[in-house]
N, C-alpha and C positions, 0 to 999 in steps of 0.2 A: 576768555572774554576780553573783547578791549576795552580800552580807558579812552575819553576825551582827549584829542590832540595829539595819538599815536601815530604814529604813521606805520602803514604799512604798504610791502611790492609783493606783485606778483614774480616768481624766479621762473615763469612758464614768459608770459608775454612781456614784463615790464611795467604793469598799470602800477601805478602809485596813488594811493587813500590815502585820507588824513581824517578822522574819526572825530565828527564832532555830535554826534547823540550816540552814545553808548548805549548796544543792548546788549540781549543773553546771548546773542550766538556767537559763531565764529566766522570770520571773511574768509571768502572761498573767490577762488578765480580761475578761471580756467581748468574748474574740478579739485580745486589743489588749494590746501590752508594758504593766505597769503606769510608771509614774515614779516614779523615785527625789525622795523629800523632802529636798530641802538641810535641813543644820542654818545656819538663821541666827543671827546672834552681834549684829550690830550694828544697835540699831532706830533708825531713822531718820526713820519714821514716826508721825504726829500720836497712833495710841494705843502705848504701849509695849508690846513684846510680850516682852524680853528679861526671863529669872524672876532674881529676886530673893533670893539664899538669909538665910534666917537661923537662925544657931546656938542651941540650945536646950538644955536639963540633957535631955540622952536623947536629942533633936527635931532635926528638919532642917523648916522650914517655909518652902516656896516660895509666893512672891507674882508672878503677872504684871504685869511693868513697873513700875516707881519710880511710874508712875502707874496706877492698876489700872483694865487692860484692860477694853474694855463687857461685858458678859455679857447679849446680847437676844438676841432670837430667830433675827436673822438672821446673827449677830455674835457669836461665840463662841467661850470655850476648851474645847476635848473633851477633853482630858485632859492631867496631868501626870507626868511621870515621872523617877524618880531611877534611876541607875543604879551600884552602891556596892560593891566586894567582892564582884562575881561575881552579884549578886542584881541582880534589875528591881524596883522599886516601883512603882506605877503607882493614879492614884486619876479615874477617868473623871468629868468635870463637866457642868453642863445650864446653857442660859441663867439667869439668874434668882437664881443662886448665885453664892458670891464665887471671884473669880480665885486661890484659894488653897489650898494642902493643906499639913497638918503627918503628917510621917512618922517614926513610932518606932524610929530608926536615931541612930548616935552616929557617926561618918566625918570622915574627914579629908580625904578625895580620890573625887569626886563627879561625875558628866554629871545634869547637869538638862534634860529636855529636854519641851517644852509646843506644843499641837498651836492654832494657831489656824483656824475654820473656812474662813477669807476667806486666808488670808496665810499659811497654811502653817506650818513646822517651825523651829520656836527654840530655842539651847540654851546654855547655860552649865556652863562647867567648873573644877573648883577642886580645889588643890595640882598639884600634877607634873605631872598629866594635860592641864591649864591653859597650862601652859608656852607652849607654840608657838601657843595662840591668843592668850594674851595680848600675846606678842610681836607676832605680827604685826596684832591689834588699836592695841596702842603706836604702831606703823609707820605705819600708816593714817590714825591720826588726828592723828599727831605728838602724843600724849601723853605725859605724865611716868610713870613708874613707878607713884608712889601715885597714879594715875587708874584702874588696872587693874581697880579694885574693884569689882563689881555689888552688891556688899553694903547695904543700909542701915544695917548699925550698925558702927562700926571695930571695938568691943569685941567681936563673934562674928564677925567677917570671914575668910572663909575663903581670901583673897589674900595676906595674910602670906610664903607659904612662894614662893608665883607671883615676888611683887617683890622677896624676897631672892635667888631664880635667878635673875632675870631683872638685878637690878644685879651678881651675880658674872658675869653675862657679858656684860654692857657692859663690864664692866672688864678684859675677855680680851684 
């Protein structure tokens, strides 16, 4: 059964769903269950795929990867999306343009989530919601607290609230 806000592809023709009234069945396309899209967290891979937030006077502006992802023909981001207070944001991209979008939202507690053509579903989350991925991101890589951050600038970083949880309960 799907969930709210899943995505899913077809591995027959390529359609891509994003689930927003959950029922009992199962999505089928082209005769064939569609697949569920991991959200990936951790890039590990030569281009970055993991978004980038940075806070703004009003703005939330996401970057694919600390290093920005290619954007060619064959090789590309199709869309990004913020997910914020009950709302989808969503802003659809073409090769040839930049791995970025600024969205007129002011939030504290955010799912980022960015669709690569080649490699699939990445995403990134901040405040509370953050919690349990940053932890077990921590875990994984044996990183320190202030490593949590995807952010590129400390000053609009939106991990603040992640690493002060996240040190009350180491100290539990």
């Amino acid at each position: 059964m799907a969930n709210n806000l899943e995505v899913y592809k077809c591995a027959i023709c390529g359609n891509i769903v994003e689930v927003f009234h959950a029922g009992g069945g199962e999505l089928v396309c082209c005769g064939e269950p569609m697949t569920l899209q991991a959200e990936n967290t951790v890039d590990a891979a030569k281009e970055k795929h993991v978004p980038v937030l940075e806070k703004g006077n009003g703005t939330l502006t996401v970057t694919v990867g600390s290093v920005p992802h290619p954007m060619e023909e064959k090789h590309y981001i199709e869309w990004i999306e913020v997910i914020a207070d009950g709302k989808v944001y969503r802003q659809g991209l073409k090769p040839g343009e930049a791995p970025k979008a600024t969205f007129p939202i002011s939030v504290e507690h955010v799912v980022v989530r960015e669709y690569c053509n080649l490699h699939g579903q990445w995403s990134v989350r901040s405040g509370r919601q953050g919690l349990a991925d940053s932890r077990q991101f921590l875990k994984d890589k044996n990183r320190s607290a202030s490593q949590a951050c995807f952010c590129r600038d400390a000053s609009t970083c939106f991990a603040d609230e992640i690493v002060m949880v996240y040190l009350e309960l180491v100290r539990i």
